[in-house]
DOSE-993038 format. One record per atom (N, C-alpha, C): x, y, z. Coordinates in steps of 0.2 Angstrom, whole numbers, padded with zeros to 4 digits, always signed. Layout:
% residues N
XYZ
...
END
This chain:
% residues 86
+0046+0088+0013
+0052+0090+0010
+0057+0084+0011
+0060+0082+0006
+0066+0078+0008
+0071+0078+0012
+0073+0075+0014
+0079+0073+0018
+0086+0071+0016
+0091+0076+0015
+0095+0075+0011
+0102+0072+0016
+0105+0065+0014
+0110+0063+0019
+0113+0061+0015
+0121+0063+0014
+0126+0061+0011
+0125+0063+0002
+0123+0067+0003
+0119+0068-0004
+0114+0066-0009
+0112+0061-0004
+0105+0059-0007
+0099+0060-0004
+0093+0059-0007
+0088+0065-0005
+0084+0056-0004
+0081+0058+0002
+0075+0052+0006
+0070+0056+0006
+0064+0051+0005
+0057+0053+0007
+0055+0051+0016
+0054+0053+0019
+0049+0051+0027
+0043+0049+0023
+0042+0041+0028
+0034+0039+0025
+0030+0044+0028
+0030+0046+0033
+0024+0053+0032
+0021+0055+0025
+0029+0057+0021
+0027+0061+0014
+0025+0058+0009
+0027+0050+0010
+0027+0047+0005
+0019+0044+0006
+0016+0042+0011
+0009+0041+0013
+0006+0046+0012
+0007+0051+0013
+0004+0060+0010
+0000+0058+0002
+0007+0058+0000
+0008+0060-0009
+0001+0054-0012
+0002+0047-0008
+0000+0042-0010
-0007+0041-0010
-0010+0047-0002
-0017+0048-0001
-0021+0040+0003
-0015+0040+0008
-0015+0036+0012
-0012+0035+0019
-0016+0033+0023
-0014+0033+0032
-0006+0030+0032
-0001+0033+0035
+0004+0030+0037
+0002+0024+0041
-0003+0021+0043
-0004+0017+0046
-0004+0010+0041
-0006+0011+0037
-0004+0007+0029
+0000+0006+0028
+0005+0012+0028
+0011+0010+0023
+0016+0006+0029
+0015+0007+0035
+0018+0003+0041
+0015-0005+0040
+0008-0005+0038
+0006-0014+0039
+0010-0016+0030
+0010-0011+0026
+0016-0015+0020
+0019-0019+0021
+0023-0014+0025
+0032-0014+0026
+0030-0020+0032
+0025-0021+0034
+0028-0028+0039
+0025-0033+0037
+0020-0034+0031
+0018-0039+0028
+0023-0040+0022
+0029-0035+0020
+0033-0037+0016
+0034-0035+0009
+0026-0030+0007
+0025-0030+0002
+0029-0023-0001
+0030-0019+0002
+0035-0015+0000
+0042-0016+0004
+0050-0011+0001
+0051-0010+0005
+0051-0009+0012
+0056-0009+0018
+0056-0006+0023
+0058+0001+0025
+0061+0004+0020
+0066+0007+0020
+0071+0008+0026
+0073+0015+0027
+0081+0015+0032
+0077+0020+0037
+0082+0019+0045
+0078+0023+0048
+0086+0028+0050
+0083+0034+0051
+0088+0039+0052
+0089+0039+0061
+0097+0042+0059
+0099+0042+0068
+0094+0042+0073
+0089+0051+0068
+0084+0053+0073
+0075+0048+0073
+0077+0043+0071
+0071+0040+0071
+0065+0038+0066
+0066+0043+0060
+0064+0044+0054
+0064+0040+0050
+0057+0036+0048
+0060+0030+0042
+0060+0033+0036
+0064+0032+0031
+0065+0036+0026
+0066+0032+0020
+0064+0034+0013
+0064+0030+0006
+0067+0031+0004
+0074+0030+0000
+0075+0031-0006
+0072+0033-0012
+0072+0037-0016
+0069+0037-0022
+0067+0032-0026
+0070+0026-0026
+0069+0020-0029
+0064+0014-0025
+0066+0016-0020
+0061+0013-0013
+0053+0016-0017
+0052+0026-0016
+0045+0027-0015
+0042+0023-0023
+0049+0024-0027
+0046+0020-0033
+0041+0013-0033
+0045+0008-0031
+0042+0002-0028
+0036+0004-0023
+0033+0009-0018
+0030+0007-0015
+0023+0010-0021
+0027+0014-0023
+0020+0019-0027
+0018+0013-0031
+0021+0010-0034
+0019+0004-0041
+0017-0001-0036
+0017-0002-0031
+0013-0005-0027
+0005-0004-0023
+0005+0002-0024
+0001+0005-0021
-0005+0006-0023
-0003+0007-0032
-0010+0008-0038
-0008+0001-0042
-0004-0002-0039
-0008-0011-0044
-0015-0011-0045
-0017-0016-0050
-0023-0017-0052
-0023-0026-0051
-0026-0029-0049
-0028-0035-0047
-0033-0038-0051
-0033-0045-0052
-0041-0046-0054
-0046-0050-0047
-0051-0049-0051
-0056-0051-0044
-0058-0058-0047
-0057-0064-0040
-0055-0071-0041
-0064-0070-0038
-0068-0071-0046
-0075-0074-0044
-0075-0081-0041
-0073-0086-0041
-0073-0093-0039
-0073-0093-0033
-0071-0088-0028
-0074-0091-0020
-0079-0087-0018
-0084-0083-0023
-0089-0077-0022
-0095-0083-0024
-0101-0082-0020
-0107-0086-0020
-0111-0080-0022
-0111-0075-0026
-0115-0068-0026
-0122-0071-0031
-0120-0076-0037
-0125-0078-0041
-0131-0083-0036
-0126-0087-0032
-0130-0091-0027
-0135-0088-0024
-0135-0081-0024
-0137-0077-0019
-0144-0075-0022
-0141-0073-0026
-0146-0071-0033
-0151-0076-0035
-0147-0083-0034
-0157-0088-0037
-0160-0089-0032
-0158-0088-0024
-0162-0092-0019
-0167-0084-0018
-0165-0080-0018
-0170-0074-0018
-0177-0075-0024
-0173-0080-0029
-0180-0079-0034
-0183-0084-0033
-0180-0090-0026
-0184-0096-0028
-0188-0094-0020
-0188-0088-0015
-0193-0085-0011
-0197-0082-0014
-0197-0077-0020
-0200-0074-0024
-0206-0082-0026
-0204-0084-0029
-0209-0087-0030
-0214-0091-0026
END
């Protein structure tokens, strides 16, 4: 349930790691690798998102990447099995 202060409605990363189908423990290594917000921490100790904030984290969260074959030796891996085979 949101946390409404000053009239604006904050998510707790609890809720927002929930929603996201992810360990708070991640959303915490994010926030200190920098890759999301931090967001704000309330009086009672609560870190909280803005709506705009769980925006960002959420588009961070289902990025798509591409896979950088160029330091994968997997083909390398594949000839020396066929030159035992032999």
């Amino acid at each position: 349930m949101p946390v409404a202060i000053n009239g604006q409605n904050y998510s707790t990363k609890d809720e927002v790691a929930k929603d996201l189908g992810i360990n708070p423990v991640t959303l915490w290594r994010w926030r200190k690798k920098g890759a999301i917000p931090t967001g704000l921490r309330s009086r009672n100790g609560k870190v909280l998102f803005s709506p705009d904030e769980v925006t960002q984290i959420c588009a961070y969260a289902n990025r798509l990447e591409p896979i950088e074959l160029g330091g994968i030796r997997q083909l390398g891996l594949f000839s020396n099995a066929r030159k035992r085979e032999e």
